[in-house]
C-alpha beads as a LAMMPS data file, in Angstrom:
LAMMPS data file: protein, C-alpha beads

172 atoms
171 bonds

1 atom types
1 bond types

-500.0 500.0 xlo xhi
-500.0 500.0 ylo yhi
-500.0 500.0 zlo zhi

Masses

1 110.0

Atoms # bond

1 1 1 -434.740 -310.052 -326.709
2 1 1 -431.930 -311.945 -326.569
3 1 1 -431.341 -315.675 -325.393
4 1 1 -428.771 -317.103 -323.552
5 1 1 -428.505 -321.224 -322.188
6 1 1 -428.722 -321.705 -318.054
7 1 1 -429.242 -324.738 -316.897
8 1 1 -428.781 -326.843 -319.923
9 1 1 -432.054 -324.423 -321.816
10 1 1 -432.246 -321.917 -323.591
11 1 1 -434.126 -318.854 -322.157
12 1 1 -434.577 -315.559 -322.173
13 1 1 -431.729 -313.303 -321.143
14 1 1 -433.870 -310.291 -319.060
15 1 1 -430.262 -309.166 -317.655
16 1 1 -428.769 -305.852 -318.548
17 1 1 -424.912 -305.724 -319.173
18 1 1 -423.831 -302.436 -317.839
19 1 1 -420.029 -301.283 -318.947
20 1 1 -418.034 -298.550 -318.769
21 1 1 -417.556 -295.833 -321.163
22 1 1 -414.356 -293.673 -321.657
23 1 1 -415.930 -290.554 -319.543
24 1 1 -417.954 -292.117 -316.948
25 1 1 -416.974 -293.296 -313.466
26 1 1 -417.916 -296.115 -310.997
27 1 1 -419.600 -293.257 -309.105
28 1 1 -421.775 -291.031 -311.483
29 1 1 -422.421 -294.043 -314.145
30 1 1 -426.030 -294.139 -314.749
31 1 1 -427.769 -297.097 -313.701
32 1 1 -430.395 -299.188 -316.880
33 1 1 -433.831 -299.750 -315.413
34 1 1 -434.292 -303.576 -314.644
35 1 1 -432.104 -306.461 -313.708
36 1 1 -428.806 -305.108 -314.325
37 1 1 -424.658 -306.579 -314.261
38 1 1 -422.535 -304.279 -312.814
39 1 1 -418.817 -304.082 -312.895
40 1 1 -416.762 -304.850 -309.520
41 1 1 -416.057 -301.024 -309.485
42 1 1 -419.407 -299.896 -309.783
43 1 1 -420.503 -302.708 -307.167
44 1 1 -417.730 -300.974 -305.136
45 1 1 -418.722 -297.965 -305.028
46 1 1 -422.270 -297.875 -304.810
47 1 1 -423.178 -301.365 -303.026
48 1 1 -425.151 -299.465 -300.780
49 1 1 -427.442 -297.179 -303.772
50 1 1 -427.518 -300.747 -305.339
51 1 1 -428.876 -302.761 -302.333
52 1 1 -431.480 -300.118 -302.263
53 1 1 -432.300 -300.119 -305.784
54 1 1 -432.846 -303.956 -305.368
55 1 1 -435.271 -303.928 -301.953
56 1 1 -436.907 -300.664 -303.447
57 1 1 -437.451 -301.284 -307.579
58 1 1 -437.228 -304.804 -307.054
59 1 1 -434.738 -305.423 -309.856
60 1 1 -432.530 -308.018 -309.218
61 1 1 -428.709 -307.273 -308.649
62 1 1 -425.354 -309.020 -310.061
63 1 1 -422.032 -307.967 -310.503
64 1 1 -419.687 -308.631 -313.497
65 1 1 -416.102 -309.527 -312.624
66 1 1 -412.948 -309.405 -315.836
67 1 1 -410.112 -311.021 -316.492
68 1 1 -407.921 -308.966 -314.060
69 1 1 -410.569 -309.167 -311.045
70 1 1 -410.144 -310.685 -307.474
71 1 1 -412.872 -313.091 -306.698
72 1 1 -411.958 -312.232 -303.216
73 1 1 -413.535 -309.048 -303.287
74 1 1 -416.910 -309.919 -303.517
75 1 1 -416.869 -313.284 -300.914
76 1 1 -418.360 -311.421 -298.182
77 1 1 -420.854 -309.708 -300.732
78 1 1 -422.223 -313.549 -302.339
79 1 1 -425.614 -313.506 -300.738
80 1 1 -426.786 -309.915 -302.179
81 1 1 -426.044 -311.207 -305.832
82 1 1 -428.374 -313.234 -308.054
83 1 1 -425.961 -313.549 -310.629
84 1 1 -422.347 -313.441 -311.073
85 1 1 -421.019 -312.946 -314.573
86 1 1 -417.335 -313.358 -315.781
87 1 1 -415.704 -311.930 -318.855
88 1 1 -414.123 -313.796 -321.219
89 1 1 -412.477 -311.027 -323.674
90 1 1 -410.641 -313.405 -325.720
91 1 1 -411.801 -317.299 -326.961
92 1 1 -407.835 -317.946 -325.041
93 1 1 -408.044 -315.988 -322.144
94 1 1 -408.656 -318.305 -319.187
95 1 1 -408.691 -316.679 -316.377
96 1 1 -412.108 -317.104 -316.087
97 1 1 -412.031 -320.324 -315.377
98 1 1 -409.628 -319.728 -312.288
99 1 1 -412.142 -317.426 -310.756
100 1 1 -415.127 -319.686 -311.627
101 1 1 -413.702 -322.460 -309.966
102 1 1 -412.791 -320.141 -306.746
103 1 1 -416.333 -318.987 -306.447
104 1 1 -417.366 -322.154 -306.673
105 1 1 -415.079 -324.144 -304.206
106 1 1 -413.036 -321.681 -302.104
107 1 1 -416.302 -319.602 -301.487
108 1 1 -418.893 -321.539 -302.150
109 1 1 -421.082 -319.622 -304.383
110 1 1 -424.406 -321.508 -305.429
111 1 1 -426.303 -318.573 -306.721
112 1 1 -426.094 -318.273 -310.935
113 1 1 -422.630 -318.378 -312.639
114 1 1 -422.651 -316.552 -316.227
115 1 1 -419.908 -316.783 -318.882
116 1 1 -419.867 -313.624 -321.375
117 1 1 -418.022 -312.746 -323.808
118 1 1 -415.612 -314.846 -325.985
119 1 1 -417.504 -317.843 -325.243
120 1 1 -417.943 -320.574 -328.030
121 1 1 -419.657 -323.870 -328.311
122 1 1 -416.312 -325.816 -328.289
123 1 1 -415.816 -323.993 -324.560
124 1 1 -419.331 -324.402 -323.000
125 1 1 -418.367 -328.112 -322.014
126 1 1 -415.369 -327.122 -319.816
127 1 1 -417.159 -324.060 -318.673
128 1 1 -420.034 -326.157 -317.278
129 1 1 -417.146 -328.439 -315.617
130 1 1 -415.853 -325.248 -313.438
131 1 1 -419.422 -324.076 -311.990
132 1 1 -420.578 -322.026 -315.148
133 1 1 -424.275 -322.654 -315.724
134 1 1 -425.406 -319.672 -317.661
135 1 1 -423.824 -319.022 -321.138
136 1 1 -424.299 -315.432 -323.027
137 1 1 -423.404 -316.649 -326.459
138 1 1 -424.488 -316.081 -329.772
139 1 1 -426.572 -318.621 -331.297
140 1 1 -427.186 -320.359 -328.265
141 1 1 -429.582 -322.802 -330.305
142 1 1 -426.113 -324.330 -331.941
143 1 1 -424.053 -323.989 -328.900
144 1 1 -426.258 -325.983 -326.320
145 1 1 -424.858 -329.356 -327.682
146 1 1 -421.395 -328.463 -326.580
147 1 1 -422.777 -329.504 -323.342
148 1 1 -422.895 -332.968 -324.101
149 1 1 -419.451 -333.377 -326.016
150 1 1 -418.392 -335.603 -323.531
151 1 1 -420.428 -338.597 -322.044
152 1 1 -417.674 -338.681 -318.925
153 1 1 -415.517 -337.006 -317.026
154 1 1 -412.560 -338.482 -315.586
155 1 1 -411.281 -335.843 -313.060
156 1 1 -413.135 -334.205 -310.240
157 1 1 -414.254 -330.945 -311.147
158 1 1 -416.828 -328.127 -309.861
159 1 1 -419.783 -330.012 -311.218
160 1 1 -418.467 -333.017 -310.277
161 1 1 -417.034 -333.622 -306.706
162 1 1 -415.463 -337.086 -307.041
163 1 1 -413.402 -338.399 -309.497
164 1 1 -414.873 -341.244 -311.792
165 1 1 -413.194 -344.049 -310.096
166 1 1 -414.208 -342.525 -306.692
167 1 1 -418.075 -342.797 -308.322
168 1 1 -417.370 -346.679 -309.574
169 1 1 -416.598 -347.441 -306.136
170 1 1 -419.664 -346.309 -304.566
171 1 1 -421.760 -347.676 -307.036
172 1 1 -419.952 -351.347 -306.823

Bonds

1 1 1 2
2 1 2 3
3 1 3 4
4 1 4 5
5 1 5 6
6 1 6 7
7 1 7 8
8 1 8 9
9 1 9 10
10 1 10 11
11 1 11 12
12 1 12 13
13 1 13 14
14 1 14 15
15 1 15 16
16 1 16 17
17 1 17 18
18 1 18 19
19 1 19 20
20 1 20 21
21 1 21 22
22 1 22 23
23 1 23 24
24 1 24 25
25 1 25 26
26 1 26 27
27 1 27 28
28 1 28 29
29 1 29 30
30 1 30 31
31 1 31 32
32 1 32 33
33 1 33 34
34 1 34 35
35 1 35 36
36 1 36 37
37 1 37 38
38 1 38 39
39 1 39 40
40 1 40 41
41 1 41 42
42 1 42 43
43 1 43 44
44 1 44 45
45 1 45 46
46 1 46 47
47 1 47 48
48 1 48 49
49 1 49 50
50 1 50 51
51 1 51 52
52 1 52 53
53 1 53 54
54 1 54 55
55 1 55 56
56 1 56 57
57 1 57 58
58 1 58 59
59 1 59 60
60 1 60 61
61 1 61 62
62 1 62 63
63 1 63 64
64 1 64 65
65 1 65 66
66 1 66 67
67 1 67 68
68 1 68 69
69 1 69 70
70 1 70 71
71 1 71 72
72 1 72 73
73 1 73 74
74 1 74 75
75 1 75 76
76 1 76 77
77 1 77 78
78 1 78 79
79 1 79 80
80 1 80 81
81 1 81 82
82 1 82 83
83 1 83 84
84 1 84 85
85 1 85 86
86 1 86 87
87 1 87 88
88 1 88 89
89 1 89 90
90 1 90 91
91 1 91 92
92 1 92 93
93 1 93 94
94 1 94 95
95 1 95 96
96 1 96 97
97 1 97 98
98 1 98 99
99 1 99 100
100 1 100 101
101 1 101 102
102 1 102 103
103 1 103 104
104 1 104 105
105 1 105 106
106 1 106 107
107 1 107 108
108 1 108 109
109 1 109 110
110 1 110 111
111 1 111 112
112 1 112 113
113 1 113 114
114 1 114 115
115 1 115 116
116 1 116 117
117 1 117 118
118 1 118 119
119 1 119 120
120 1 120 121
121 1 121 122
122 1 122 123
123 1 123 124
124 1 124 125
125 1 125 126
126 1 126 127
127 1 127 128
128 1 128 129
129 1 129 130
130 1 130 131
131 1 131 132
132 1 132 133
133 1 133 134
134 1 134 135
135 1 135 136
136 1 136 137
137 1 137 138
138 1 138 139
139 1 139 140
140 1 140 141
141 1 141 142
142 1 142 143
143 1 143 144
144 1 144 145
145 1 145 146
146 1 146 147
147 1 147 148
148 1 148 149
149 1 149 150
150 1 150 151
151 1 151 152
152 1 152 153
153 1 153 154
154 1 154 155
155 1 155 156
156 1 156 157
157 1 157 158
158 1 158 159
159 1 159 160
160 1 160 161
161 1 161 162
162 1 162 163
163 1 163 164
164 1 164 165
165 1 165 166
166 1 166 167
167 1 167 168
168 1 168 169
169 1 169 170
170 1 170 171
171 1 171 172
């Protein structure tokens, strides 16, 4: 099975990735048996079937959003999901970070935050500071360091609400 790192371990990744193929649609696409990512469109269209699945089969339910995605259109969705994954189809596409950091602040998502894709161990760092906490990547055993690259951070971030001379002050 593979592994993936959430919350700063490495464990194993019982999530199913569901995409698209050429012929099928978010209506008729056939759902994996277990816990299972689903594309915006297929959350779309079937929220309903999928809420069911959840209550009924008692596989847990998160939707997938890419590049091109609206954030937006799952904020009044947030408490059905478990997890929330976001594509990153190129190592310098970074849009996911945008929508990251507007799940995190604008709509205050708390539930699991997932980076697939593109993801490398020289991006897990900043991915951490804009809510991520879960990490598909390959060879997570290598990657997990990236975590630690930097002992501070300077700015105010997802992770980190106040700014380091904001967290001086209190401490002084």
């Amino acid at each position: 099975m593979a592994k993936l790192i959430k919350n700063r371990e490495i464990v194993e990744d019982n999530w199913k990735v569901l995409t698209l193929a050429a012929n099928d649609t978010p209506e008729t696409v056939k759902l994996p048996f277990g816990n299972v990512l689903v594309p915006l469109a297929v959350w779309q269209a079937r929220k309903e079937d999928l809420i069911h699945r959840e209550w009924d089969q008692g596989h847990a339910l998160g939707v997938w959003l890419g590049p091109k995605d609206n954030p937006a259109d799952l904020a009044a969705d947030l408490d059905d999901l478990s997890v929330i994954g976001v594509e990153f189809p190129l190592a310098n596409d970074g849009r996911g970070y945008s929508i990251a950091t507007l799940l995190r602040t604008r709509y205050g998502y708390r539930g699991e935050l997932r980076a697939l894709g593109a993801v490398g161990r020289d991006h897990i760092h900043y991915l951490h500071r804009v809510g991520f906490d879960a990490f598909a990547i390959r060879e997570p055993e290598l990657a997990i360091v990236g975590l630690d690259d930097f002992s501070e951070a300077y700015q105010a971030a997802a992770n980190q609400l106040l700014p380091l001379f904001r967290r001086r002050a209190a401490v002084a």
